[in-house]
C-alpha positions as CSV (number, residue, x, y, z in Angstrom):
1,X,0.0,0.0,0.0
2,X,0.9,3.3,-1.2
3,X,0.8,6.5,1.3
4,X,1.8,10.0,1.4
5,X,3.6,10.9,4.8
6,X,4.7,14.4,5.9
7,X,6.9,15.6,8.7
8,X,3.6,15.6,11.0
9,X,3.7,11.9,10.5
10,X,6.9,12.5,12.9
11,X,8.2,9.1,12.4
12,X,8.2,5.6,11.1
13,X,7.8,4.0,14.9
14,X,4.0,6.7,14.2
15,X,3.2,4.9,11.4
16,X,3.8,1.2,12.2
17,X,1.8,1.6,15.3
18,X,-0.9,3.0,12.7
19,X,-0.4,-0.1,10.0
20,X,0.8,-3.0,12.9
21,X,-0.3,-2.2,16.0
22,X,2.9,-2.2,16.9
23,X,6.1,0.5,16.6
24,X,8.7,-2.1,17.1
25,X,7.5,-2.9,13.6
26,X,9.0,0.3,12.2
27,X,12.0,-1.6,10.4
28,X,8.8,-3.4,7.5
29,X,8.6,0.3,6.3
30,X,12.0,1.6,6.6
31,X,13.3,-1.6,4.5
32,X,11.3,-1.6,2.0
33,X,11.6,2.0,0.9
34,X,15.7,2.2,0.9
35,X,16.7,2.1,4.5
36,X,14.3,5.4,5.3
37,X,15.3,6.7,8.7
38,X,12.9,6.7,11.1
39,X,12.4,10.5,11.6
40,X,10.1,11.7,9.6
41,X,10.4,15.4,10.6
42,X,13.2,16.5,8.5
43,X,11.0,15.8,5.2
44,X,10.2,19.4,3.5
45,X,7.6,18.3,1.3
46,X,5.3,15.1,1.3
47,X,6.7,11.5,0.6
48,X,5.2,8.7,-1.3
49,X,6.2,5.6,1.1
50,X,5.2,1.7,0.3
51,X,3.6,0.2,3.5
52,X,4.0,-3.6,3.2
53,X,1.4,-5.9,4.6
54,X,2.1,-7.4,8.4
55,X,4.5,-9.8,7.7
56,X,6.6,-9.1,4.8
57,X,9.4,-7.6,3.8
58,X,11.1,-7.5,0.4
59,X,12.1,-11.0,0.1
60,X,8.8,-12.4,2.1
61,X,10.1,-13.9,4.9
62,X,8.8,-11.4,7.5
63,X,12.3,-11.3,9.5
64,X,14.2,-8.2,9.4
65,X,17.3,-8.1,7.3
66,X,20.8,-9.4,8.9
């Protein structure tokens, strides 16, 4: 899924407890668009970032990469 963040969104631990439940879950979003660090407040202008579904990450397996 597809959504536009902001710096409001203050940061990626915000948004996994908004997609997971959970902000330990933070590192899903951060992989899959680049490595993203997790403050969101330094963005000037609205970002397009891919949420992935609970449980996977770019190769599937649902574990964070090593």
């Amino acid at each position: 899924m597809k959504i536009r963040v902001t710096s409001d969104d203050v940061s990626l631990f915000h948004l996994a407890v908004q997609h997971y439940g959970n902000a330990l879950e933070w590192w899903r979003i951060a992989e899959r668009n680049g490595g993203l660090d997790p403050d969101l407040t330094l963005f000037d202008a609205p970002v397009q970032l891919d949420i992935p579904e609970p449980g996977q990450r770019g190769d599937g397996s649902g574990l964070p990469a090593s």
